[in-house]
N, C-alpha and C positions, 0 to 999 in steps of 0.2 A: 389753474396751476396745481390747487390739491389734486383734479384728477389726472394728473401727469405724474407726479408722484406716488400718489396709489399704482398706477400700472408700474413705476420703475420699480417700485418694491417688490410688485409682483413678480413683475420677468427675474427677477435677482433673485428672487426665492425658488422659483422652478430650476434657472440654472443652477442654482446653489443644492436645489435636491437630487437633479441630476447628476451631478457629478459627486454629491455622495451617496448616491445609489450606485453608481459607477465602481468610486470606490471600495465598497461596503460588500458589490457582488465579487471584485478583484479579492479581497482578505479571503471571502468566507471559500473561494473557489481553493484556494491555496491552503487552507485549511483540511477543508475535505480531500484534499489529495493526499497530504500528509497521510491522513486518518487512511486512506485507502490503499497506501503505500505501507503503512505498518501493518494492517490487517494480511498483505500478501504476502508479508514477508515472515507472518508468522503461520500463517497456512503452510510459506514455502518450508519454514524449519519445521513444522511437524512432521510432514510429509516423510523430508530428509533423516529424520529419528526413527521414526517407524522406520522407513529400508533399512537404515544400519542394522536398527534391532530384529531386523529380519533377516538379513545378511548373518549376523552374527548367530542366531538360533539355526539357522539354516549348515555355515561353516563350519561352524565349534563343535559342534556333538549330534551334526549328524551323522549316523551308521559308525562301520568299521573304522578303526583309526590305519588300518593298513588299505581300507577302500578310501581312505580320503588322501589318502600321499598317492596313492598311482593316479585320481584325479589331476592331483594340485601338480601333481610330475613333469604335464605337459605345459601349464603355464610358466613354469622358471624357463 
């Protein structure tokens, strides 16, 4: 009888780490995504600054201001 019990313990302990290993890899997976979804997302806003700040040094005060209106003439 004790070694029927011994084995129940057991089997209840494995499933029991099972499924919080289960668990445990479910959190930490949802976790790490987060983590890697912010990382992109500030990659993506760097990226997006630098152009503007490029756009803008590029627009604003490059050359002639009368070579930059017969540019800008055919976009309107």
């Amino acid at each position: 009888m004790a070694d029927l019990l011994i084995w129940l313990v057991a089997a209840f302990g494995a499933v029991g780490g099972v499924v919080l290993g289960l668990f445990w890899g479910r959190v930490e997976g949802k976790r790490e995504g987060k983590r890697e979804a912010e990382r992109d997302a500030i990659k993506d806003k760097s990226k997006r600054v630098e152009r503007g700040r490029d756009a803008l040094r590029d627009g604003r005060g490059a050359g002639d201001p009368a070579d930059r209106l017969r540019r800008n003439d055919g976009r309107w």
